[in-house]
C-alpha positions in Angstrom: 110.9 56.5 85.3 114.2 55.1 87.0 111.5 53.6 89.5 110.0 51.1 86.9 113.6 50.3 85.8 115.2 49.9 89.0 113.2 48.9 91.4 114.3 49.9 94.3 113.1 51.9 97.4 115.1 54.5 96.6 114.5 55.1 93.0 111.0 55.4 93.6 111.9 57.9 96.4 114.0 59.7 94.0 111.2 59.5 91.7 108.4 61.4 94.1 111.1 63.7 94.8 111.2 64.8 91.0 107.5 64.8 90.7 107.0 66.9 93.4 110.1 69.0 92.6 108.2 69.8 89.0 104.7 70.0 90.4 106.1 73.0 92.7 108.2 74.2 89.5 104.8 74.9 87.7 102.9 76.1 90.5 105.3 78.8 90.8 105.7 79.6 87.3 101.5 80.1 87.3 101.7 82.5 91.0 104.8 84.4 88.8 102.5 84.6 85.7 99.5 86.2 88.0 101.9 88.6 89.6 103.4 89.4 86.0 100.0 90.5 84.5 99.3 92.3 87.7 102.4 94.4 87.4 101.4 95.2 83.5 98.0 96.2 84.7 99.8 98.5 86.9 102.1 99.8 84.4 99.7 100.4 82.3 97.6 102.8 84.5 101.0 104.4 85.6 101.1 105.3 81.8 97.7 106.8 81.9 97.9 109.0 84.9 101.5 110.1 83.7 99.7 111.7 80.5 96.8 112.9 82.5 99.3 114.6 85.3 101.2 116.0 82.5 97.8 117.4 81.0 97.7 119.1 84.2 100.7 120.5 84.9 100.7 122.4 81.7 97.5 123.5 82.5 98.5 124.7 85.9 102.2 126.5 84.7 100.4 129.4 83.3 98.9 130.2 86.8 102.2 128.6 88.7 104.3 130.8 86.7 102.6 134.4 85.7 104.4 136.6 83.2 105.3 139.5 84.9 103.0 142.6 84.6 104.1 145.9 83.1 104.0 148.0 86.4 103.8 151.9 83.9 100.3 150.3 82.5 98.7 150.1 86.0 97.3 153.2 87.3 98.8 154.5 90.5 96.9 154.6 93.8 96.8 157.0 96.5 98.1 160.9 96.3 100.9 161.2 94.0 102.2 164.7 92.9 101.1 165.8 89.4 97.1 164.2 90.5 95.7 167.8 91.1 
């Protein structure tokens, strides 16, 4: 706008300047916006595989982790007196 009120060769340079300052303003803003809903697609698969990994794990802790066995319940093995 100073261009078409001033007239000079350096308003209108001043004026490209700003135009291509705002035109590389918006094209970043759209590459930020693409990277944004990128990340949330991310995040929200993260969130599903956390649940399903949990799932998992509590499945797996009873075989991880065994309670452990009453060893007078088991019968014994091999010669032992009193096994006339």
């Amino acid at each position: 706008m100073a261009a078409t009120v001033l007239r000079s060769e350096k308003a209108v340079q001043m004026s490209l300047y700003l135009v291509r300052a705002f035109v590389q303003m918006r094209e970043q803003i759209s590459s930020n916006l693409g990277v944004l809903k990128r990340l949330a697609e991310i995040d929200k698969k993260l969130l599903e595989h956390d649940v399903v990994l949990r799932e998992v794990v509590e499945r797996l802790s009873p075989l991880l982790n065994p309670e452990p066995e009453d060893d007078s319940k088991k019968p014994k093995i091999g010669y032992h007196r009193g096994n006339r």
